[in-house]
NUVEXVO-865091 format. One line per 5 residues: number of its first residue (from 1); their letters; for each residue x, y, z of N, C-alpha, C, O. Coordinates in steps of 0.2 Angstrom, whole numbers, plus 5000, padded with zeros to 4 digits. Layout:
<atoms>
NUM) A) X/Y/Z/X/Y/Z/X/Y/Z/X/Y/Z ~ ...;
</atoms>
This chain:
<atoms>
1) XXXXX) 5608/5448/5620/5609/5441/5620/5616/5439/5623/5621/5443/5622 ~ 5618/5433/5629/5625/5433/5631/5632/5431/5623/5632/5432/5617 ~ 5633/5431/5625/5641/5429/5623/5642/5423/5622/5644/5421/5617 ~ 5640/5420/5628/5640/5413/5631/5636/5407/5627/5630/5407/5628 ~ 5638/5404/5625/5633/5398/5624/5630/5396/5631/5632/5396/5636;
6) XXXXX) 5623/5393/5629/5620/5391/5632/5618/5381/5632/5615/5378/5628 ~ 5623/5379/5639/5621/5372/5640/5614/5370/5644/5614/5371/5650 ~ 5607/5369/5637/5603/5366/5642/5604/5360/5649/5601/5360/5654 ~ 5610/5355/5647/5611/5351/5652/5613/5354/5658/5613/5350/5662 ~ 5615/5360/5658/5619/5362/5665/5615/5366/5670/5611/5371/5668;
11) XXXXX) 5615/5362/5675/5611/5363/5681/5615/5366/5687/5621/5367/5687 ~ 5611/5369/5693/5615/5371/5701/5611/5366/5703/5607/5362/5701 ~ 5617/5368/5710/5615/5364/5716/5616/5370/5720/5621/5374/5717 ~ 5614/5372/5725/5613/5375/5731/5613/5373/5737/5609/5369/5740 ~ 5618/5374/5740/5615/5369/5748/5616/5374/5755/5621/5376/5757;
16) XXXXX) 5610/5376/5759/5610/5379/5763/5608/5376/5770/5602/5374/5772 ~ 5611/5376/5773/5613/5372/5778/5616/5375/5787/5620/5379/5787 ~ 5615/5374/5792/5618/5374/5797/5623/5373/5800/5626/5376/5804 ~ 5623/5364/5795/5628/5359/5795/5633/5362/5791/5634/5361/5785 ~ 5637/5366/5796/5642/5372/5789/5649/5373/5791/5653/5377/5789;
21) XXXXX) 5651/5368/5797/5659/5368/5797/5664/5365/5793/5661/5360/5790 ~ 5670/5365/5790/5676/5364/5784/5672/5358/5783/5668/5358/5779 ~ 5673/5351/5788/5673/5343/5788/5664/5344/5783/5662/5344/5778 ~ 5660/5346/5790/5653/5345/5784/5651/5347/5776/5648/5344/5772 ~ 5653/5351/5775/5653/5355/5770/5657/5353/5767/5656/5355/5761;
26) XXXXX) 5663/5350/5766/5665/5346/5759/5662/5339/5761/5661/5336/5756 ~ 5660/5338/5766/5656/5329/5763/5651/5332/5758/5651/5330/5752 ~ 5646/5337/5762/5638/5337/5755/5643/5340/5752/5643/5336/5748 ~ 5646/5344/5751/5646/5345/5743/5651/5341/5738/5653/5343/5732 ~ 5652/5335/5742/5656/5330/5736/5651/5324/5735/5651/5321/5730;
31) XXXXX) 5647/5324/5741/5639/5318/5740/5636/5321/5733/5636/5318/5728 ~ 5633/5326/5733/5630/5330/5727/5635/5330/5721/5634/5327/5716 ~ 5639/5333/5721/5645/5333/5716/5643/5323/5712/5640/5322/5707 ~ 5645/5318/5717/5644/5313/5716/5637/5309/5715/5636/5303/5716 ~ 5632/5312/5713/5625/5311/5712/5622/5314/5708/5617/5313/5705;
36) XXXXX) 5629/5324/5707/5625/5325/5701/5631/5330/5698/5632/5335/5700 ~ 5634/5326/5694/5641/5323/5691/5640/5330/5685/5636/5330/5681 ~ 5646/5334/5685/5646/5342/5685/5641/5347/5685/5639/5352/5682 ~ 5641/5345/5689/5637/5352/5692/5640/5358/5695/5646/5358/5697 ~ 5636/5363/5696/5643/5368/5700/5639/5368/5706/5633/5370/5705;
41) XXXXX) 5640/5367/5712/5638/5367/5719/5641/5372/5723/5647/5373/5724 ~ 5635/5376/5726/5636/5383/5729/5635/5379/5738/5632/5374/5739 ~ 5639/5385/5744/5636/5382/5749/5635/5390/5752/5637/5396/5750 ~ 5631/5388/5757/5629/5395/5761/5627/5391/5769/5624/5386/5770 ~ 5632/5395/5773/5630/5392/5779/5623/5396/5784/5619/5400/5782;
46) XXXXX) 5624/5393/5790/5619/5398/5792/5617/5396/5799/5618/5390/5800 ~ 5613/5399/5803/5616/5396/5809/5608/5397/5814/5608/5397/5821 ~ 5599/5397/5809/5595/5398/5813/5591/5397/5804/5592/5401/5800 ~ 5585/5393/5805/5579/5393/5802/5577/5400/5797/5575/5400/5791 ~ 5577/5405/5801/5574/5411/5797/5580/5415/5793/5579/5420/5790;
51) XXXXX) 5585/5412/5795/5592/5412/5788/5592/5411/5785/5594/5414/5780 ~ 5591/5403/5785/5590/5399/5780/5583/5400/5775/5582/5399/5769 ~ 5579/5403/5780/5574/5407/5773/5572/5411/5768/5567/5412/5764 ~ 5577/5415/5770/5580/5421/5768/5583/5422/5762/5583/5426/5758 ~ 5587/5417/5763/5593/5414/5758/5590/5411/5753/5591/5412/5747;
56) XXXXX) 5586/5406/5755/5581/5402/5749/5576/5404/5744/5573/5402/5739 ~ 5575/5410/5749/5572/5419/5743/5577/5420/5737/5576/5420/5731 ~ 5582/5421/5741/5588/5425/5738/5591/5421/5731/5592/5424/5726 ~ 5591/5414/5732/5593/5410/5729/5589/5407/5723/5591/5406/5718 ~ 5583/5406/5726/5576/5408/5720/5576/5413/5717/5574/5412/5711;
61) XXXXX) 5579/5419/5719/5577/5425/5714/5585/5425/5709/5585/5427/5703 ~ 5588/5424/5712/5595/5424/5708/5596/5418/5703/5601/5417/5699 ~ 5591/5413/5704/5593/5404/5699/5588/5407/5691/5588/5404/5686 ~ 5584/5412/5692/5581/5415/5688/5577/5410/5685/5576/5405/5689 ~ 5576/5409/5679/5571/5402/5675/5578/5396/5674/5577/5392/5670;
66) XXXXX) 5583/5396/5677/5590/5390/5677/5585/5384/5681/5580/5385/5684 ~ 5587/5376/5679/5586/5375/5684/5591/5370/5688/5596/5368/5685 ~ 5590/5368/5693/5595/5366/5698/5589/5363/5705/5583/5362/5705 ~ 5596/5362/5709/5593/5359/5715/5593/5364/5722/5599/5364/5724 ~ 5589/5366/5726/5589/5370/5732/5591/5365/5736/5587/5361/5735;
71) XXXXX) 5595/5363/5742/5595/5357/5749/5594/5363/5755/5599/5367/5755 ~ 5589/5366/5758/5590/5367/5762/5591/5362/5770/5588/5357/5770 ~ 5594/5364/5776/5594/5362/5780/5594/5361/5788/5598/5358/5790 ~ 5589/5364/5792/5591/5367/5799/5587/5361/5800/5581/5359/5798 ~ 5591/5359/5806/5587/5354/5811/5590/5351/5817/5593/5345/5818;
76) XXXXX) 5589/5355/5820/5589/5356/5829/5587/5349/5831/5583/5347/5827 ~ 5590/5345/5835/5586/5341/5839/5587/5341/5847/5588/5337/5851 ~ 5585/5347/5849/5585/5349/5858/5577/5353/5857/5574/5354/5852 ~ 5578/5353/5863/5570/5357/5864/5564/5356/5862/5562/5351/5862 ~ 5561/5360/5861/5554/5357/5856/5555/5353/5851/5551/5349/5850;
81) XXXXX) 5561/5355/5846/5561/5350/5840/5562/5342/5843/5559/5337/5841 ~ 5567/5341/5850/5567/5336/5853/5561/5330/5856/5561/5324/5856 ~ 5555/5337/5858/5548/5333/5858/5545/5332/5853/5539/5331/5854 ~ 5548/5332/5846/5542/5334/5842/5543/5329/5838/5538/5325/5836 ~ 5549/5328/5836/5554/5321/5830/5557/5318/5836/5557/5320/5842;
86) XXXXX) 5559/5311/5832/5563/5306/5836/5570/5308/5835/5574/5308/5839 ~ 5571/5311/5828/5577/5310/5825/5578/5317/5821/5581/5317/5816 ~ 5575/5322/5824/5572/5328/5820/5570/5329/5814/5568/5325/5810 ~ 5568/5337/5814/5561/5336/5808/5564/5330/5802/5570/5328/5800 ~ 5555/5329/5798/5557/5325/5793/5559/5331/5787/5559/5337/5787;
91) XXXXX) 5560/5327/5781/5563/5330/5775/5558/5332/5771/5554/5327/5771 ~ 5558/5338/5766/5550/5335/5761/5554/5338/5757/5560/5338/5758 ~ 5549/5340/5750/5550/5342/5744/5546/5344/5740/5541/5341/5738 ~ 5548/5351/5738/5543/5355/5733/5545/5356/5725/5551/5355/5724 ~ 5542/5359/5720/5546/5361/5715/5542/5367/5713/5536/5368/5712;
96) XXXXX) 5548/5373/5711/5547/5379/5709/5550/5379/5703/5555/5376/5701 ~ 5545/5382/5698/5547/5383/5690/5553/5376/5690/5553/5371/5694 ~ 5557/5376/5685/5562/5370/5684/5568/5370/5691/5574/5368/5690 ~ 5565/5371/5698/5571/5370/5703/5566/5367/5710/5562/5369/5713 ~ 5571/5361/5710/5568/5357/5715/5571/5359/5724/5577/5359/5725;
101) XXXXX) 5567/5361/5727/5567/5362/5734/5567/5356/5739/5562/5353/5739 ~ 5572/5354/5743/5572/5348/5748/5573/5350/5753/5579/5353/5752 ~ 5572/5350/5759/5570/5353/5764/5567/5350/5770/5564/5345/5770 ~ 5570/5354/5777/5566/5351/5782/5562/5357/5781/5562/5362/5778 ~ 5558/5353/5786/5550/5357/5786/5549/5361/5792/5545/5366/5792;
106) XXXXX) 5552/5359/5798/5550/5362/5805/5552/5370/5804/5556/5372/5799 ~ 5549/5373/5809/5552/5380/5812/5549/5385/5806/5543/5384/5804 ~ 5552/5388/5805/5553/5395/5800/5556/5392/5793/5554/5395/5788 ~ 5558/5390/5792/5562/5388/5785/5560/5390/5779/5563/5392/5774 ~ 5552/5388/5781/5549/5386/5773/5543/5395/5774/5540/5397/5769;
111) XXXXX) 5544/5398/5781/5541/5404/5780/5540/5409/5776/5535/5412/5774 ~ 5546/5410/5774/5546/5417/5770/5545/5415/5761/5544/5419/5757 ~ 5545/5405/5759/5542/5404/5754/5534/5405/5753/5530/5404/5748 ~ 5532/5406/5760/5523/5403/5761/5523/5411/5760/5519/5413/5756 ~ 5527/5417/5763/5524/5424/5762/5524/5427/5756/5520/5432/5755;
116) XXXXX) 5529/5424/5752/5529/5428/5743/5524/5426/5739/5521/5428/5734 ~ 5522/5419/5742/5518/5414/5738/5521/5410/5733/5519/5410/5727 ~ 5527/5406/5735/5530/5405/5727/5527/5396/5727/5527/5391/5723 ~ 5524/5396/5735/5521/5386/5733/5517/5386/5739/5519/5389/5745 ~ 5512/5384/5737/5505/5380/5742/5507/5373/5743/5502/5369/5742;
121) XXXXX) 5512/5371/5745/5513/5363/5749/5518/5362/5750/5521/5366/5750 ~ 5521/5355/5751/5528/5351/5754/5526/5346/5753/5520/5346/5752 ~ 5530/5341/5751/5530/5333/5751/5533/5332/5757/5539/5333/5757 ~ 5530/5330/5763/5533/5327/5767/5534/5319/5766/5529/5315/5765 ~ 5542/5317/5767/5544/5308/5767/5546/5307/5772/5547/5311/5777;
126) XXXXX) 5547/5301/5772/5547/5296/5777/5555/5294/5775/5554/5292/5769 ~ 5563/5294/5777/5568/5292/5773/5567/5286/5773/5570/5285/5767 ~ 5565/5278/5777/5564/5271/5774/5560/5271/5768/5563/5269/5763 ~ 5553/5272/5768/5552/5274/5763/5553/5276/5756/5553/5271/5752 ~ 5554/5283/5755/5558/5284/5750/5564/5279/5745/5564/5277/5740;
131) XXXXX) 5569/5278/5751/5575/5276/5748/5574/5270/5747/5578/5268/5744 ~ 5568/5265/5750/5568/5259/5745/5564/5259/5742/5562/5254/5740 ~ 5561/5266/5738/5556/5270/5733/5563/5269/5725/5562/5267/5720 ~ 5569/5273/5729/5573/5273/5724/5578/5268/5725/5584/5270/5722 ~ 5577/5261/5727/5582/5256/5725/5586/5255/5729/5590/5250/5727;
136) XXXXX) 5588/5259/5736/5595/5258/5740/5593/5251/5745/5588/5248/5747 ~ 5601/5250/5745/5600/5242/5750/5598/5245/5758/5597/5250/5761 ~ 5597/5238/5760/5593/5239/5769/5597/5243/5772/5596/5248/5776 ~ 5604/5241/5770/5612/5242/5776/5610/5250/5776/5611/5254/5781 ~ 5608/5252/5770/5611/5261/5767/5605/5264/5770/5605/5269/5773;
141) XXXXX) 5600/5260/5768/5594/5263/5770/5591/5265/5778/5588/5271/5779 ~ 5594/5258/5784/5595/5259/5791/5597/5265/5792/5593/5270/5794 ~ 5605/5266/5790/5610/5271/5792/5607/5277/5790/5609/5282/5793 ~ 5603/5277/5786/5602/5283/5786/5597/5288/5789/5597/5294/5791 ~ 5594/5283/5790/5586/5282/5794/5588/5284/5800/5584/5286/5804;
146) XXXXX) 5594/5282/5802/5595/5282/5810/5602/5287/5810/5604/5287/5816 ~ 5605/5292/5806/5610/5294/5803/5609/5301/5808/5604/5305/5809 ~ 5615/5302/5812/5613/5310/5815/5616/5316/5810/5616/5322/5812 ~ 5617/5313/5804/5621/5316/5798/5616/5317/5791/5619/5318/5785 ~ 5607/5318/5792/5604/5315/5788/5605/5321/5783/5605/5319/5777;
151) XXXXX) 5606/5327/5783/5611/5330/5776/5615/5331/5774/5618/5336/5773 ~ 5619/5322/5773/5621/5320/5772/5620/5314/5768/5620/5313/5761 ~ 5618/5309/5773/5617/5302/5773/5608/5302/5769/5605/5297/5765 ~ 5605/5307/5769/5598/5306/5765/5596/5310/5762/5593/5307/5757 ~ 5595/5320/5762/5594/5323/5760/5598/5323/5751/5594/5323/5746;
156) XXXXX) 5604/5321/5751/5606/5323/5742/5604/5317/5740/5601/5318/5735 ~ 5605/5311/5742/5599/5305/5741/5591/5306/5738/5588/5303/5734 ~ 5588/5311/5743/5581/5312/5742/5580/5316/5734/5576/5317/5730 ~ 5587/5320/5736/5586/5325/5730/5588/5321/5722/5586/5322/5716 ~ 5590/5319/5724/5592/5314/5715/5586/5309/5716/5583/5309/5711;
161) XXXXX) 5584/5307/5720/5576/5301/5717/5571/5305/5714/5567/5304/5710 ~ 5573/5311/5718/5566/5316/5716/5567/5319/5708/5564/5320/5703 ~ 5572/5320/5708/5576/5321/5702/5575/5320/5694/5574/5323/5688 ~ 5575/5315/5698/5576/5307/5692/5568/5306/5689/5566/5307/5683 ~ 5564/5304/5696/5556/5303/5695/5551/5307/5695/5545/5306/5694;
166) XXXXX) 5553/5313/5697/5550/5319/5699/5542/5319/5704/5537/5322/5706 ~ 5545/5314/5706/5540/5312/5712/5543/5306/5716/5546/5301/5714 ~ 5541/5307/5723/5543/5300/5728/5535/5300/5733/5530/5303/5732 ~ 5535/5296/5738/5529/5291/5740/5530/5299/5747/5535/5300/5749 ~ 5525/5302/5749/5526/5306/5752/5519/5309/5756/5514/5305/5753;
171) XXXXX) 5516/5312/5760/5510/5315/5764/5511/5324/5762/5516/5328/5764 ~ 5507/5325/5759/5505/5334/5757/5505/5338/5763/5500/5339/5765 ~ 5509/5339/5765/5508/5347/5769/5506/5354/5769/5511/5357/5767 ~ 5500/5358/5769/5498/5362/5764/5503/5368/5767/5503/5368/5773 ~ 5506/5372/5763/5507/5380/5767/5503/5384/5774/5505/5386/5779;
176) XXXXX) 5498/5383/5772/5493/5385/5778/5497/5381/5785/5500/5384/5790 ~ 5498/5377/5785/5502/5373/5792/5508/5377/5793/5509/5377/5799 ~ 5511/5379/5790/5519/5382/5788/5516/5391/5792/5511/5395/5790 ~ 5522/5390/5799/5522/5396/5801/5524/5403/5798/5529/5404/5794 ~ 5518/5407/5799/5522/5413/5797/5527/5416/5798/5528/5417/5804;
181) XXXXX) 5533/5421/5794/5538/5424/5799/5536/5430/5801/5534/5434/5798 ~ 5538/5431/5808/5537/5436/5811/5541/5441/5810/5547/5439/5809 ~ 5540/5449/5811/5545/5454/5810/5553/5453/5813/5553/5456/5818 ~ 5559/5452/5811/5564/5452/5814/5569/5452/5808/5566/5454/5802 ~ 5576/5450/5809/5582/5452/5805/5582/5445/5805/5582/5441/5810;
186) XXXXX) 5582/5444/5796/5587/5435/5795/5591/5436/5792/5594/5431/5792 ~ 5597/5442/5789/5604/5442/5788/5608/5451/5790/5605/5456/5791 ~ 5612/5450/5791/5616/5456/5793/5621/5453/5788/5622/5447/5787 ~ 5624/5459/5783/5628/5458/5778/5635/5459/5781/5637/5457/5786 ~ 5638/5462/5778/5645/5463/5778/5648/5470/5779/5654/5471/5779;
191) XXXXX) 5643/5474/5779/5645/5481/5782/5639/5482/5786/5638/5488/5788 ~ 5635/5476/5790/5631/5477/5795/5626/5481/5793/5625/5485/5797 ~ 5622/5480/5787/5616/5481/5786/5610/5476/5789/5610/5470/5789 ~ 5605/5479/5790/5601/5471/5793/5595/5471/5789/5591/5476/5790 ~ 5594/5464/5784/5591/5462/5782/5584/5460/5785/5583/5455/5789;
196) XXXXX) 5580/5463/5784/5573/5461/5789/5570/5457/5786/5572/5454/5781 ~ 5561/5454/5788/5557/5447/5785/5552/5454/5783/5547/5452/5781 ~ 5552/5460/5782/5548/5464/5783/5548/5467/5772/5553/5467/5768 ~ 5541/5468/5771/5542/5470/5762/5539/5477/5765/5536/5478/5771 ~ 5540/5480/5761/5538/5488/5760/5530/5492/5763/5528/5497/5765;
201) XXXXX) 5526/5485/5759/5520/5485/5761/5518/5482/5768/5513/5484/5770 ~ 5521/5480/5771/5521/5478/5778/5523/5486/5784/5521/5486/5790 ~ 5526/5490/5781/5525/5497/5785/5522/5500/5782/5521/5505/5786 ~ 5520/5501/5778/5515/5506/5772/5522/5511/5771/5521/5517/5771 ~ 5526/5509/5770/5533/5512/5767/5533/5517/5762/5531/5516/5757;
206) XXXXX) 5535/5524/5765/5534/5529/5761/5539/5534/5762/5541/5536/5767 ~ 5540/5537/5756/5548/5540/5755/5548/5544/5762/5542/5545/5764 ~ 5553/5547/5765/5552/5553/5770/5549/5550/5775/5551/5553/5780 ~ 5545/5545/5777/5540/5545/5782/5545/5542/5788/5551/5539/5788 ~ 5541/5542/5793/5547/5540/5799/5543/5534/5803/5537/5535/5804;
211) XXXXX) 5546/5529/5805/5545/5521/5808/5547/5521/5813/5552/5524/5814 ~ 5545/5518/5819/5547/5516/5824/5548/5508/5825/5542/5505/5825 ~ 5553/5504/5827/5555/5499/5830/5556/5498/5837/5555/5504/5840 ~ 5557/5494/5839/5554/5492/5847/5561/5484/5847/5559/5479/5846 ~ 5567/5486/5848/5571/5483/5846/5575/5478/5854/5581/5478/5853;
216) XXXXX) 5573/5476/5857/5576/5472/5861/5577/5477/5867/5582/5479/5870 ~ 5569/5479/5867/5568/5485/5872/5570/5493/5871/5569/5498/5875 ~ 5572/5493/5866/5575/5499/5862/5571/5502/5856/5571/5499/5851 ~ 5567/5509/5860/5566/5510/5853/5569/5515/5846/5572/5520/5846 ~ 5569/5512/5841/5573/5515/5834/5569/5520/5830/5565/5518/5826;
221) XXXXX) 5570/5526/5831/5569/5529/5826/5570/5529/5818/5575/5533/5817 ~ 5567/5526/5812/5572/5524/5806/5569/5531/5801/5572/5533/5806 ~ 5567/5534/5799/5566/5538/5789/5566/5534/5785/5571/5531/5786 ~ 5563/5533/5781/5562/5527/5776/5566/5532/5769/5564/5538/5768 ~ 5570/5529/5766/5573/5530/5760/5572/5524/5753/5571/5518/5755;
226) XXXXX) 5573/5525/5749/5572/5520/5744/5578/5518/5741/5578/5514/5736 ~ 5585/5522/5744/5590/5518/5741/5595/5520/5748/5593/5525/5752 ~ 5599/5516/5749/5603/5517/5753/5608/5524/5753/5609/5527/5759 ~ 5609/5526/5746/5613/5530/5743/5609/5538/5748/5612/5543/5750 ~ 5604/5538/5750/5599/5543/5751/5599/5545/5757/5598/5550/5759;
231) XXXXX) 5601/5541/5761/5602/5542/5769/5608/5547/5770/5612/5548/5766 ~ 5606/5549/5775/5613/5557/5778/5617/5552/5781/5615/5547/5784 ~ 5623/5554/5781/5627/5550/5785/5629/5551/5792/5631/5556/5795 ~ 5627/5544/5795/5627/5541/5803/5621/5543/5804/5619/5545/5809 ~ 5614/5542/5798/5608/5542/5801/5604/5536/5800/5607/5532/5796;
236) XXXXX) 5600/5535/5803/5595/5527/5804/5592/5527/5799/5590/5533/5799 ~ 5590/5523/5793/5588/5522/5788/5585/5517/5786/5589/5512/5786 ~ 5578/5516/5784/5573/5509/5781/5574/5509/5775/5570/5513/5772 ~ 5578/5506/5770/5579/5505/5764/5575/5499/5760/5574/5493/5763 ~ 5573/5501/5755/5572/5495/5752/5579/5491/5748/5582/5493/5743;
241) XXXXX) 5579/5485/5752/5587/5483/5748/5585/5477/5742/5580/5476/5739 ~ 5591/5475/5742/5592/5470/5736/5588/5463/5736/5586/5460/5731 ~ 5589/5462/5743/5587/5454/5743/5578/5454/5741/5574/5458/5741 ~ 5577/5448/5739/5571/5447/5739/5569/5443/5731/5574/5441/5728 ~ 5562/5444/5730/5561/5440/5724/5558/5443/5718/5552/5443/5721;
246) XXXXX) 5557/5444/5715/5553/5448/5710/5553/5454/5710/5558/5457/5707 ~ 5548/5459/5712/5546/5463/5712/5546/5466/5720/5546/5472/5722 ~ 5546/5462/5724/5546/5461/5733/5555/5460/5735/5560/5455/5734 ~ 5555/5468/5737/5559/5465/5740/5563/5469/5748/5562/5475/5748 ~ 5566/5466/5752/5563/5465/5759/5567/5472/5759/5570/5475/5754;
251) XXXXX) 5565/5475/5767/5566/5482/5769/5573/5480/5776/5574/5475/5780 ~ 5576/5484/5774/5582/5483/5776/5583/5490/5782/5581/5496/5782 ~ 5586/5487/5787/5589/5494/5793/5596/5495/5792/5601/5490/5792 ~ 5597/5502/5792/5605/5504/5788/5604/5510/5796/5600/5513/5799 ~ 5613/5510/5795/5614/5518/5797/5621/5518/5791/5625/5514/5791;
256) XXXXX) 5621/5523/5788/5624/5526/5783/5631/5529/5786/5633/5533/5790 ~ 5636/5525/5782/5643/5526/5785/5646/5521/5792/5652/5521/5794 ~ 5640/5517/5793/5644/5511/5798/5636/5507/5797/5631/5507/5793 ~ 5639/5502/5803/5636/5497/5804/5630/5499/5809/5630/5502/5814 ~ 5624/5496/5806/5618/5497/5810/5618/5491/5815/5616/5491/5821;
261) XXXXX) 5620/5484/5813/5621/5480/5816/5625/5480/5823/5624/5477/5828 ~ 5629/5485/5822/5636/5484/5829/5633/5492/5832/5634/5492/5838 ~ 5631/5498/5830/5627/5502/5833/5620/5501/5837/5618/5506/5840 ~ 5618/5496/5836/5611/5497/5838/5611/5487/5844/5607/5484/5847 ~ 5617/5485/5842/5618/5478/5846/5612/5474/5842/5608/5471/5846;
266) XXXXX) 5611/5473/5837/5609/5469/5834/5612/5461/5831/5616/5461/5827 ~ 5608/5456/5834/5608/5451/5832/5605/5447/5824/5599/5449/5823 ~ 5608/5442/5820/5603/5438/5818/5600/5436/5822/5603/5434/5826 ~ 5590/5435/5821/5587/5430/5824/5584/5436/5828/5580/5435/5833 ~ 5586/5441/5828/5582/5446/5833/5577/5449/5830/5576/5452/5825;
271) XXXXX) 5571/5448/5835/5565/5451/5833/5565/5458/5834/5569/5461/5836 ~ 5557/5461/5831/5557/5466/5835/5549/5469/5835/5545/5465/5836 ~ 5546/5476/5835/5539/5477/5833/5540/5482/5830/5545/5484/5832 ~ 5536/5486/5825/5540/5492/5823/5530/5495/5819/5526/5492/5816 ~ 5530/5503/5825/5523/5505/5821/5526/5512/5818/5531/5515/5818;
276) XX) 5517/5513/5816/5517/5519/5808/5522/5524/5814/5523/5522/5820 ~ 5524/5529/5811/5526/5536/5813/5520/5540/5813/5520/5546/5814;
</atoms>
């Protein structure tokens, strides 16, 4: 048992976001702070879709049975996302065990929650809708509607109406819609290990056995170990690592004693294809 008393009222906030330079990142996290009045508010930035899905594994699996609020946020408006929204993706909203998920919906974001199986849906909203679901004036409601700032201007808004009601006026998007992730790297840590979208069962991962990757034209040789500690040093190494959720959790590329990431010129957001040995 802790030490620590236990406050049922005390909740997280999480916000994972794109939108991650000094100025953005204390506005949301003083918009939140102010909507949800002590709370302790985490930020993770991130700079691509299947980062941010990554994280929101990571962040699920560490909120344990707590509960709290997830914001995640990637929303591109060039390119495809350009043809696709007027104003980029819309926002929705799921809830896991006692932690509510707000979220854009497009790309990869929501992929790695459709692969563990932690939700079969999305509440996709409308931001007019919604906010005058929850009471805000026309002025607050336009702006936000039309806001190039919407995790900001709408996003911690959506998450306290939903909060509060535990539902808002919304159209179901089933998982099945929600693209799958494909093989690649969604984080490189801090000693340049590369966190892949890949679980153990995905290479038929087995102690000793040896994997090939096909890495941006390069192919990798990796040995699969089950702990990092087990790799020889300066050799290529499939580990199973930390991140993940439950009992899953993702398969990691190491070289022991340095960086696989700055050895092997790997980016986040790099795919790759990797068959049996």
């Amino acid at each position: 048992m802790s030490i620590f008393a236990y406050d049922p009222f005390i909740m997280f906030i999480t916000v994972i976001t794109d939108c991650r330079d000094a100025n953005a990142q204390s506005r949301q996290e003083t918009r939140y702070a102010e909507l949800f009045p002590g709370t302790h508010v985490s930020f993770v930035g991130v700079s691509s879709d299947i980062e941010a899905a990554g994280n929101l594994i990571d962040v699920l699996d560490g909120a344990g049975e707590a509960e709290g609020v997830i914001a995640v946020n990637v929303a591109p408006r060039h390119g495809r996302a350009k043809e696709k929204w007027p104003n980029g993706t819309p926002f929705g909203y799921f809830w896991f065990k006692k932690i509510l998920v707000v979220c854009t919906i497009d790309g990869e974001t929501l992929s790695l929650v459709k692969k563990f199986g932690l939700a079969d849906r999305v509440n996709v909203t409308d931001i007019r809708e919604v906010m005058l679901f929850g009471g805000y004036d026309e002025s607050v409601i336009e702006h936000a509607a039309t806001s190039q700032f919407r995790s900001f201007d709408y996003l911690p808004r959506l998450a306290r109406i939903v909060w509060d009601k535990k539902d808002a006026p919304c159209d179901v998007l089933p998982f099945s819609d929600i693209p799958d992730a494909g093989p690649g790297v969604w984080w490189i840590d801090s000693f340049g290990n590369c966190k892949t979208t890949l679980l153990p069962n995905d290479i038929q991962f087995e102690e000793g056995a040896k994997r090939e990757f096909v890495l941006n034209g390069l192919a990798i040789v990796a040995t699969c170990y089950k702990q990092l500690r087990s790799v020889p040093d300066y050799q290529t190494g499939l580990i199973v690592g930390s991140s993940g959720y439950g009992d899953k959790r993702f398969v990691e590329l190491v070289v022991q004693g340095t960086s696989a990431a700055k050895h092997y010129q790997i980016s986040q957001k790099d795919t790759f294809e990797i068959t049996r040995g």
